[in-house]
Z-matrix of the N, CA and C atoms (Angstrom, degrees):
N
C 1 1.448
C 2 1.525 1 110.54
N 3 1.569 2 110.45 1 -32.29
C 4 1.666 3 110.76 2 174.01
C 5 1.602 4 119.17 3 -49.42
N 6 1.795 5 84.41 4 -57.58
C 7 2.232 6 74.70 5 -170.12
C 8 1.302 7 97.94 6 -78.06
N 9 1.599 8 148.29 7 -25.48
C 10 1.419 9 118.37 8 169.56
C 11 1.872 10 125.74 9 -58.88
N 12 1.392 11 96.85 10 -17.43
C 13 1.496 12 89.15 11 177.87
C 14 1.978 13 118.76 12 -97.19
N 15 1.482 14 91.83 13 -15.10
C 16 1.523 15 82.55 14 150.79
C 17 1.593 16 126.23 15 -109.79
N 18 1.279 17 111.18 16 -1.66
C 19 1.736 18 106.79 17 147.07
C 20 1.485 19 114.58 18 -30.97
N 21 1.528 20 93.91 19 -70.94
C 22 2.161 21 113.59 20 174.34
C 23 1.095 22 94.85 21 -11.25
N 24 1.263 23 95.50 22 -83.20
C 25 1.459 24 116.22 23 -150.03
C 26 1.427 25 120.50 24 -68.85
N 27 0.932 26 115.09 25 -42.74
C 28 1.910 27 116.12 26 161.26
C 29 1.778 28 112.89 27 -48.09
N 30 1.719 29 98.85 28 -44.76
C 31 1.409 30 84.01 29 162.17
C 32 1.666 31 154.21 30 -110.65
N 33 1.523 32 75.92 31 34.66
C 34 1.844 33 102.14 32 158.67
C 35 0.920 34 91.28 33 -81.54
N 36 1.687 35 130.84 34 -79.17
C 37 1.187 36 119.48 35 -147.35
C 38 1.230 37 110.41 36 -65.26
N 39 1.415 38 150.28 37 -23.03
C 40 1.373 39 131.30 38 -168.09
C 41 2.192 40 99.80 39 -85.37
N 42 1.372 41 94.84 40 -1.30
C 43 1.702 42 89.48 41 -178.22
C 44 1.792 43 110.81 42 -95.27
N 45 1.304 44 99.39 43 -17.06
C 46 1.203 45 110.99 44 173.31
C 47 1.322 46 117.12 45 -98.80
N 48 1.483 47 143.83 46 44.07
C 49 1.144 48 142.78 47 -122.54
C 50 1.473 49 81.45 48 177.53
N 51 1.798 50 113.05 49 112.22
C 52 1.637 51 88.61 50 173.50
C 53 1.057 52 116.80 51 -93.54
N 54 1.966 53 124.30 52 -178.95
C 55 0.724 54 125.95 53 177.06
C 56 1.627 55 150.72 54 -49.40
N 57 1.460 56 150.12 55 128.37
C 58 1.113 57 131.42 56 -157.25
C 59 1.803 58 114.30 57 -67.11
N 60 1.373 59 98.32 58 -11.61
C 61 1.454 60 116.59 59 -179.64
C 62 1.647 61 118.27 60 -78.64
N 63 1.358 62 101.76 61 -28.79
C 64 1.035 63 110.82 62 172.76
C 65 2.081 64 127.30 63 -84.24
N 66 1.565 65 102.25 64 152.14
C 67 1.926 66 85.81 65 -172.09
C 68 1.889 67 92.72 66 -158.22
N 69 1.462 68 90.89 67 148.53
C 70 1.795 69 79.82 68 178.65
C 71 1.517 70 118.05 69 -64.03
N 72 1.323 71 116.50 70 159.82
C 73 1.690 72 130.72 71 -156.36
C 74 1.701 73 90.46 72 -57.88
N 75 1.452 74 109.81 73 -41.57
C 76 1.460 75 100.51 74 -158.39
C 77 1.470 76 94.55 75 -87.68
N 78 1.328 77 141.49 76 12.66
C 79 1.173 78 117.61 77 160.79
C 80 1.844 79 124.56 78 -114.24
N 81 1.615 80 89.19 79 49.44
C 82 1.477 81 92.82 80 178.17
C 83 1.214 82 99.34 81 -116.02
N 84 1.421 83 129.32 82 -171.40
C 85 1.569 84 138.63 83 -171.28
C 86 1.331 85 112.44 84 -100.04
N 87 1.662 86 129.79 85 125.10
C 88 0.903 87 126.98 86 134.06
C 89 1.503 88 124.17 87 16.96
N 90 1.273 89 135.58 88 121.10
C 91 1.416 90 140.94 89 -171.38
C 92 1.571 91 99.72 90 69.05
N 93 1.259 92 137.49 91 -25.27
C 94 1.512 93 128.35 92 -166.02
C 95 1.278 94 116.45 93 -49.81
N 96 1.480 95 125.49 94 148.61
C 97 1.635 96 114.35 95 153.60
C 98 1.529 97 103.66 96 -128.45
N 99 1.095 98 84.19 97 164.60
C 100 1.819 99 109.35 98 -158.80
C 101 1.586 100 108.99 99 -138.11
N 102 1.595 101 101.36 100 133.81
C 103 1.459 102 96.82 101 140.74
C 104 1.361 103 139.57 102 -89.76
N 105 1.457 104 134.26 103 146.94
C 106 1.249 105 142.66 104 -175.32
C 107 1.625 106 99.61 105 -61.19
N 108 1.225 107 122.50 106 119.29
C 109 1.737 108 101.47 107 168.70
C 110 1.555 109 99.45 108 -123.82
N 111 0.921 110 123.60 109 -25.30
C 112 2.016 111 114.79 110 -179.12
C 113 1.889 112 105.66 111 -148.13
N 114 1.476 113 94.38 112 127.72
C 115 1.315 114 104.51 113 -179.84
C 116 1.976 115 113.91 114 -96.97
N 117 1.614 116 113.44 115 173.93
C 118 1.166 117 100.52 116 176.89
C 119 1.667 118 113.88 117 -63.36
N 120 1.331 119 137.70 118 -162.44
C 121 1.186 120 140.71 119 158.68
C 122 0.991 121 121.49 120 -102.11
N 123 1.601 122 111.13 121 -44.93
C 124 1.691 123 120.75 122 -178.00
C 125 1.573 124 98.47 123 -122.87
N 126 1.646 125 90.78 124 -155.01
C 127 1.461 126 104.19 125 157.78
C 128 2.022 127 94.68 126 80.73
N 129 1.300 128 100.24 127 -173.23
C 130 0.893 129 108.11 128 -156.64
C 131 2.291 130 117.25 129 -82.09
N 132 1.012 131 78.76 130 -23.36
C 133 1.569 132 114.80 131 -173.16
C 134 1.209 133 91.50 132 -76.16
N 135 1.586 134 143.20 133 -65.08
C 136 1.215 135 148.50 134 -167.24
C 137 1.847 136 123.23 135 -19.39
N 138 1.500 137 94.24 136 -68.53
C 139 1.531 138 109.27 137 146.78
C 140 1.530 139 132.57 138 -31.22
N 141 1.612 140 100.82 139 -86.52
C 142 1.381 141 118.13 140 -168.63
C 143 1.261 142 122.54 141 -41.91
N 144 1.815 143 105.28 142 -52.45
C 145 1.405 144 126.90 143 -174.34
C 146 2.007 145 105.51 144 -61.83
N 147 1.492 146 119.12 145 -26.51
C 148 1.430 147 127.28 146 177.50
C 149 1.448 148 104.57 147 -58.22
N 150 1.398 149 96.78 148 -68.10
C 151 1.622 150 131.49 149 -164.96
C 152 1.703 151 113.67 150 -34.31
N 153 2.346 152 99.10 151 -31.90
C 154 1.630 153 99.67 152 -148.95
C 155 1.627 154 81.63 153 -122.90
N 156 1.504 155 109.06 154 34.46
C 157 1.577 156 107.35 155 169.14
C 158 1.712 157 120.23 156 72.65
N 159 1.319 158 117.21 157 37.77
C 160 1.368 159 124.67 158 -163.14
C 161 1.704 160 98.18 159 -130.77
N 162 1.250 161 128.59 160 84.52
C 163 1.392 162 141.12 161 -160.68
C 164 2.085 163 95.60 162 -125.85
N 165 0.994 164 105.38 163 174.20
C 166 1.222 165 142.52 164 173.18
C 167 1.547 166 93.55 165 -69.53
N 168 1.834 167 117.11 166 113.83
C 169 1.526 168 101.21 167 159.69
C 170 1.808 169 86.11 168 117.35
N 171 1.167 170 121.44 169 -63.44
C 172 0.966 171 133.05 170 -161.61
C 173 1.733 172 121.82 171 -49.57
N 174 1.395 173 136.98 172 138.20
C 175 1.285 174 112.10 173 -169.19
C 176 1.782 175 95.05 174 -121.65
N 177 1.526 176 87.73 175 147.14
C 178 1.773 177 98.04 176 -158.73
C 179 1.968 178 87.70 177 -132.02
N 180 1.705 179 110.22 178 153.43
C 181 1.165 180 105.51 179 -167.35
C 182 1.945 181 95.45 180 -131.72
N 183 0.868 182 141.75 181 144.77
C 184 1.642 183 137.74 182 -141.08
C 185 1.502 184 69.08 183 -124.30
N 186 1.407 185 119.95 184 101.54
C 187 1.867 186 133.80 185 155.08
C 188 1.756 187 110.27 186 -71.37
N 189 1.310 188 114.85 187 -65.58
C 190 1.346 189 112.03 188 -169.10
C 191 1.603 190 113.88 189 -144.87
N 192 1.850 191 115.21 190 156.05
C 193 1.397 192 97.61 191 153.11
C 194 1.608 193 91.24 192 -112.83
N 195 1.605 194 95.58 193 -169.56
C 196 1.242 195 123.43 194 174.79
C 197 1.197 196 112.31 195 -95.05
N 198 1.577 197 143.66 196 120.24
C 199 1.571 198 149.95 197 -178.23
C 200 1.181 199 118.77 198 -7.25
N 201 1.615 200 122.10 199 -46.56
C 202 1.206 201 118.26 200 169.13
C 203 1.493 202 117.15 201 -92.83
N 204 1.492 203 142.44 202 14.31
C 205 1.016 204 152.33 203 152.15
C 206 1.595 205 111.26 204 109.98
N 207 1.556 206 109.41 205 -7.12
C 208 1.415 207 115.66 206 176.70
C 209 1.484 208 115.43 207 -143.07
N 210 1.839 209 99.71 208 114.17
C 211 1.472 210 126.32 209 47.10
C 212 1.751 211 102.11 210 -108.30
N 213 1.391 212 99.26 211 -140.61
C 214 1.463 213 120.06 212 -166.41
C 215 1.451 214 110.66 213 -145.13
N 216 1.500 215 120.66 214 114.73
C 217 1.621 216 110.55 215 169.93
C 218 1.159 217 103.67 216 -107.22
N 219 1.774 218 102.61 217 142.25
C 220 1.395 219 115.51 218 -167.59
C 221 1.570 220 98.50 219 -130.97
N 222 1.128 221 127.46 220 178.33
C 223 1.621 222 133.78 221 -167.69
C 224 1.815 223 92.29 222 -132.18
N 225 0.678 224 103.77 223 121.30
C 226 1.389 225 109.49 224 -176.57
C 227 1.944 226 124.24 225 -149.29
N 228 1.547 227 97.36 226 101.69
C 229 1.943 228 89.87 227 -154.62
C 230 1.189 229 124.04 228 55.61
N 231 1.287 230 111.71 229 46.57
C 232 1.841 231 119.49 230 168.69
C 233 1.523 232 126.39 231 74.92
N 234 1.576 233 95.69 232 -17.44
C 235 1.746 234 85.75 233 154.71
C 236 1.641 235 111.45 234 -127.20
N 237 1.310 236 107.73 235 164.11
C 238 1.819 237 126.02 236 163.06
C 239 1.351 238 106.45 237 -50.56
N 240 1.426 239 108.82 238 146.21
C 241 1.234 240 132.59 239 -176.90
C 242 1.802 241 107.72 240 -155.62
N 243 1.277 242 95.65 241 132.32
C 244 1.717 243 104.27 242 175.45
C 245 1.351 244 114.06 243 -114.42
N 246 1.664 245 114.39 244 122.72
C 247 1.364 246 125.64 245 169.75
C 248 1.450 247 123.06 246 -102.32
N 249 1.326 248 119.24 247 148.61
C 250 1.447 249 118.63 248 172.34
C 251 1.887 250 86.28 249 -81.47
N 252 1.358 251 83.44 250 149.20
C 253 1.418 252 119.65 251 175.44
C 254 1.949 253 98.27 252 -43.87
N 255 0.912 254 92.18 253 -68.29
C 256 2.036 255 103.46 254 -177.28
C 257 1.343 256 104.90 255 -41.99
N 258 1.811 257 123.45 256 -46.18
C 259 0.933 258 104.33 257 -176.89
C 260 1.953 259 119.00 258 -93.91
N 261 0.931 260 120.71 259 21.13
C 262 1.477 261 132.35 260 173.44
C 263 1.692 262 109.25 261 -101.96
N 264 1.489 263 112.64 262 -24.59
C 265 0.980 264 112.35 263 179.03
C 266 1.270 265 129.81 264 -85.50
N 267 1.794 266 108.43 265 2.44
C 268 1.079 267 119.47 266 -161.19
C 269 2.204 268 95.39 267 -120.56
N 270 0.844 269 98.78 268 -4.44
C 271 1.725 270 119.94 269 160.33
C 272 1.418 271 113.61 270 -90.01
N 273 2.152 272 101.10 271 125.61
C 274 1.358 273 86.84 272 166.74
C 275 1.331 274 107.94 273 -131.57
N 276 1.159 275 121.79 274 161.97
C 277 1.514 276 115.32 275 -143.82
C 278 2.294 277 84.57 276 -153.26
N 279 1.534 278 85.92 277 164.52
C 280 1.409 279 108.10 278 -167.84
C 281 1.547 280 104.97 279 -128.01
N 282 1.296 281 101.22 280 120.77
C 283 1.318 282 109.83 281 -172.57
C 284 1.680 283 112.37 282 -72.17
N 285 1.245 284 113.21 283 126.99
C 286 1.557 285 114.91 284 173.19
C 287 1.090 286 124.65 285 -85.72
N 288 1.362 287 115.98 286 123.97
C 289 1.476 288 147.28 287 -161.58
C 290 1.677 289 102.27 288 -55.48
């Protein structure tokens, strides 16, 4: 009953554990595009990021930062969009092959 009940449990945690494929929006490259795969839950971003067409599924392309690295313009459904750094970092997204 021991190693089946930490089987369980090892494999919660490795399902809750994201993917190695996956990385926050702001830490991809310049020219990159990405899919959206997990958004924040709360917080302040939760909203906004819904509101300006930035969902699960969605493919977003990292155009520019600003000199000091914050914000972030991203291409997202055909128009530009600017993020504070905090909130890109809290997006994780999958780089397209």
């Amino acid at each position: 009953m021991g190693a089946r009940l930490t089987t369980f449990w090892s494999s919660l945690s490795e399902a809750a554990t994201p993917s190695d494929a996956m990385t926050p929006l702001s830490g991809i490259a310049l020219g990159t595009s990405a899919t959206v795969r997990e958004l924040p839950k709360t917080g302040s971003a939760f909203l906004r990021l819904r509101e300006m067409g930035v969902l699960p599924g969605t493919q977003v392309t990292l155009i520019r930062t600003a000199p000091l690295g914050d914000p972030l313009e991203i291409k997202v459904r055909g128009y530009h969009l600017s993020l504070r750094r905090s909130e890109a970092d809290s997006v994780l997204v999958e780089p397209v092959a």
